[in-house]
N, C-alpha and C positions, 0 to 999 in steps of 0.2 A: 504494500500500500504506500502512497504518496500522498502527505500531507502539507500542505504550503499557507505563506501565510505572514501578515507581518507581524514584528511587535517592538515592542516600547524599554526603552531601558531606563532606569529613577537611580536616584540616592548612593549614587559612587560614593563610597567611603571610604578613603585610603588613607592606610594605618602609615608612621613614621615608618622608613625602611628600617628593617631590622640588620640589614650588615650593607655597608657600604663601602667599598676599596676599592681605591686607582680609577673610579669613575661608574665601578662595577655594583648597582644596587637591585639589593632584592628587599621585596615590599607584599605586602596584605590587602588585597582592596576586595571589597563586599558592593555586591550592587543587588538593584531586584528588575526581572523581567515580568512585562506583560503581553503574554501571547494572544494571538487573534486567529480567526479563519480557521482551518481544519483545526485545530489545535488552542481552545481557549482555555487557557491555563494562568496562572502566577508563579514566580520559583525567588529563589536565593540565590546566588553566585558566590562563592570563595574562590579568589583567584591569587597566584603566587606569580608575583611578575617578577621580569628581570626586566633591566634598563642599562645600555653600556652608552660610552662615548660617542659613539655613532648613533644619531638618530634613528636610523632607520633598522638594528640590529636591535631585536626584543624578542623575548617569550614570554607565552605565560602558558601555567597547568590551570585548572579548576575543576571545582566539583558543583553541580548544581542539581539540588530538587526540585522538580517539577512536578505540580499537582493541579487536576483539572480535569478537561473533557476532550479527547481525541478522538475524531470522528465516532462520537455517540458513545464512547467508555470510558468510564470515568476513576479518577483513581490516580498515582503519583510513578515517579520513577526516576531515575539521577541518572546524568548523564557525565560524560568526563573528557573535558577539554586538552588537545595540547596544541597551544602554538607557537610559530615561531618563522621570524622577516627577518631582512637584510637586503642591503640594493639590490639584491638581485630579483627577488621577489619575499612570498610568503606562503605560510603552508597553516593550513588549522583543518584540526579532526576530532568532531566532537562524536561520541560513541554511547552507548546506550549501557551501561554500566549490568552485565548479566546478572537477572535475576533481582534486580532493585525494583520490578514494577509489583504497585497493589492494584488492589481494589480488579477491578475488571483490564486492568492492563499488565494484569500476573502474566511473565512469559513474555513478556516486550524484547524485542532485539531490534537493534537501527540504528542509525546515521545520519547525522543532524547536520547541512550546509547553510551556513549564514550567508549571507550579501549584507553589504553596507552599501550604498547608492550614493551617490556624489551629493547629494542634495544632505546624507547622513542617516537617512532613514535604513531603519535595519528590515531584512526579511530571512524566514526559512523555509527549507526543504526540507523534508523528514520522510526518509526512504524506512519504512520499518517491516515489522510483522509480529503478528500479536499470538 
């Protein structure tokens, strides 16, 4: 199944970095999603970034729960971020955390693709099966 759809991101929170060397910091930021369209949901974000010298060279991991209604089943399930840019480009692979789903989405497996749109609005894809 393929779920799409946009949604809204609130209340970045980012903690002081906790180690920072030679230009190289790592940091804590909390944010919360609001999902739309096939998939209307709320969630949490915990994310572990990195930031180097180079603007454009960053990762982050995260873990977020997601709870709501996908196409008519309702119920929560975490998902697990890694990404990471540099001039060259970027890469992000958010995945479906095995066996995290309740409610009526017990047994979820899938793959979640973001867009960010020049304008900044976010959207996803969510290739799954239940």
């Amino acid at each position: 199944m393929i779920a799409t759809g946009p949604f809204d991101t609130a209340d970045w929170n980012a903690q002081p970095p906790f180690d920072d060397r030679a230009g190289v910091t790592l940091g804590h930021v909390t944010m919360s999603k609001t999902f739309h369209g096939d998939l209307t949901a709320t969630s949490v974000v915990h994310l572990m970034v990195v930031s180097t010298p180079v603007e454009e060279s960053k990762a982050y991991v995260a873990v977020e729960r997601v709870e709501g209604v996908l196409h008519g089943r309702s119920g929560s399930f975490v998902v697990q971020h890694l990404a990471v840019s540099d001039p060259a480009g970027r890469s992000l692979r958010v995945t479906v955390v095995p066996d995290s789903g309740t409610g009526e989405l017990r047994g979820l497996r899938g793959e979640m693709d973001i867009a960010i749109a020049p304008d900044g609005s976010h959207s996803y894809t969510f290739d799954y099966t239940v």
